[in-house]
C-alpha positions in Angstrom: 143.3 125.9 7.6 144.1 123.2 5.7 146.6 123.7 2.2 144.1 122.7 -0.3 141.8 125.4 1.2 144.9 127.5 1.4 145.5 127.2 -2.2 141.9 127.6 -3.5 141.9 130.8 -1.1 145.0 132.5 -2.5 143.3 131.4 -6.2 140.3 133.3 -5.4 142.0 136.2 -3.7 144.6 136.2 -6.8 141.5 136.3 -9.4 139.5 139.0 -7.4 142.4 141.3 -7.1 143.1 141.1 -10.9 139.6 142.4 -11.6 141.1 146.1 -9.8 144.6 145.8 -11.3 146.3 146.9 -14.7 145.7 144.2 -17.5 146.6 146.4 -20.2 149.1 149.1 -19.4 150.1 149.8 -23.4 148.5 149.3 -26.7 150.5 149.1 -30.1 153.2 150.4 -28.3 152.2 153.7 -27.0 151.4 153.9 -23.2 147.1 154.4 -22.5 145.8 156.3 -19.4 144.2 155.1 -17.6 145.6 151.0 -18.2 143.0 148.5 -18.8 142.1 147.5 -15.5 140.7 143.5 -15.4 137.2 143.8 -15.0 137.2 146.0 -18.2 139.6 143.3 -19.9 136.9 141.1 -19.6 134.4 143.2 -20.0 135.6 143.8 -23.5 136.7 140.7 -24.3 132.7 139.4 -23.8 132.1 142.0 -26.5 133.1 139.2 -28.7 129.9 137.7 -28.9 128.2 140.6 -29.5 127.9 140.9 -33.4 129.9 144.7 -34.5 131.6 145.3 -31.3 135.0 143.5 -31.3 137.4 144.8 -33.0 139.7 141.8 -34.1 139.3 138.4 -36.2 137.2 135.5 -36.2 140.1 133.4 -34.8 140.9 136.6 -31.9 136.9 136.8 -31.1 136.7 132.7 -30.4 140.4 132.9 -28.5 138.6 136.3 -26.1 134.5 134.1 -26.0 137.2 130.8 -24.5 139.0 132.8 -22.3 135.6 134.5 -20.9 134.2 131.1 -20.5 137.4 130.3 -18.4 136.3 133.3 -16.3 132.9 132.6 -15.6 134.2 128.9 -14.9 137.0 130.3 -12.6 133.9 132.7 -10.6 130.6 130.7 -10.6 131.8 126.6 -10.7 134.7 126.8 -8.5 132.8 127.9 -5.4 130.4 125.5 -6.3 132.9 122.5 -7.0 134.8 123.1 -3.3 131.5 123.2 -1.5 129.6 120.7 -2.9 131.5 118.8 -5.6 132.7 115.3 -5.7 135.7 114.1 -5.3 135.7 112.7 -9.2 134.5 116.5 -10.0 136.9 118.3 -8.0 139.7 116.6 -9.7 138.2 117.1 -13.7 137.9 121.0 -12.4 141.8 121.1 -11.5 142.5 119.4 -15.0 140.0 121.8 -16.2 141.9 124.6 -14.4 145.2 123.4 -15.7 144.2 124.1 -18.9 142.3 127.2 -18.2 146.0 128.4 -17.6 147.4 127.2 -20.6 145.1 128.3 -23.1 145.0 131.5 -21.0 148.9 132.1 -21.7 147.5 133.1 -25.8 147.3 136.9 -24.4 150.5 136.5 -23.1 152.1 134.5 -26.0 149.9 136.1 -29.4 149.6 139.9 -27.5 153.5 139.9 -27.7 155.2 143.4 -27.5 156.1 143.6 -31.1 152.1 142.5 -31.6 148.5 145.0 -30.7 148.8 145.4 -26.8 152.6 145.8 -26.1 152.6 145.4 -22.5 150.2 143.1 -20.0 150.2 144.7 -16.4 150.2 142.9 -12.9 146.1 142.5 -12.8 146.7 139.6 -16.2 149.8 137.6 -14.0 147.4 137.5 -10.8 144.3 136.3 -13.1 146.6 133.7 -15.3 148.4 132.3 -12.4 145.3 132.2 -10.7 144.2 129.2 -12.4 147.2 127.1 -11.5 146.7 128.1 -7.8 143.2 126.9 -8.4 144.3 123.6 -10.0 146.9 122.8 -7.5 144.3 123.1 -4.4 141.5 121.5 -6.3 144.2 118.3 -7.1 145.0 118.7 -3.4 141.2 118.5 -2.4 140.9 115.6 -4.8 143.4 113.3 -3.7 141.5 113.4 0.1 139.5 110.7 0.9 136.4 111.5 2.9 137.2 109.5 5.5 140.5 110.5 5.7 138.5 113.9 6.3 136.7 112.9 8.4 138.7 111.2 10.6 141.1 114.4 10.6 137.9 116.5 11.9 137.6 113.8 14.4 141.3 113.8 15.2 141.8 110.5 14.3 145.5 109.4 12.8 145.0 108.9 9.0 
């Protein structure tokens, strides 16, 4: 297998498992039980859009609609980018990745432990670092040519 399929790979494994981990282990401080597992992190943090069901500001409810879009970017346009996109495309989705993962690090930074969730749990450092894994093989995928590609397949010297 080659790296940049490596990388992507490990991004989408990385991602999926976050979806079964902890996210959210405390809130304000106190310890919850069951934590917030990731598919229920984002599950809630779509309620944004809905008008009545999130629970913080303005600013908080366009931070949790940006980071959903990151998501659904991350799930549905990745596969498609690495099967079908172009190079020019593959290498706008790892800059797009790259800053997936630094908007991203808001929960990490604004959620701080003196702030409302106290403590983020392995499922949010597999998700977040998920992206740069993403980016890195996406750049990877990128800088091949396709005929340096294909004359790899062929087992030609590049």
């Amino acid at each position: 297998m080659k790296r940049p399929h490596l990388l992507i790979s490990a991004a989408w494994l990385l991602n999926g498992a976050a979806w079964f981990l902890p996210v959210v282990t405390s809130v304000g401080g106190g310890e919850i039980g069951p934590p917030i597992n990731g598919a229920n992190a984002f599950f809630m943090a779509a309620s944004a859009v809905i008008p009545g069901q999130f629970f913080g500001t303005t600013y908080e409810a366009v931070l949790a609609t940006l980071s959903v879009l990151t998501t659904l970017f991350f799930i549905v346009g990745s596969p498609w980018v690495v099967l079908r996109g172009t190079r020019s495309l593959r290498r706008e989705s790892a800059w797009a990745a790259a800053a997936a993962f630094l908007f991203n690090a808001h929960w990490y930074i604004h959620l701080r432990p003196d702030g409302w969730i106290s403590a983020l749990g392995i499922g949010y450092f597999l998700w977040w670092s998920s992206f740069t894994v993403l980016a890195m093989g996406l750049f990877d995928l990128a800088g091949r040519s396709n005929a340096a590609e294909s004359g790899q397949a062929a087992g030609l010297p590049r």
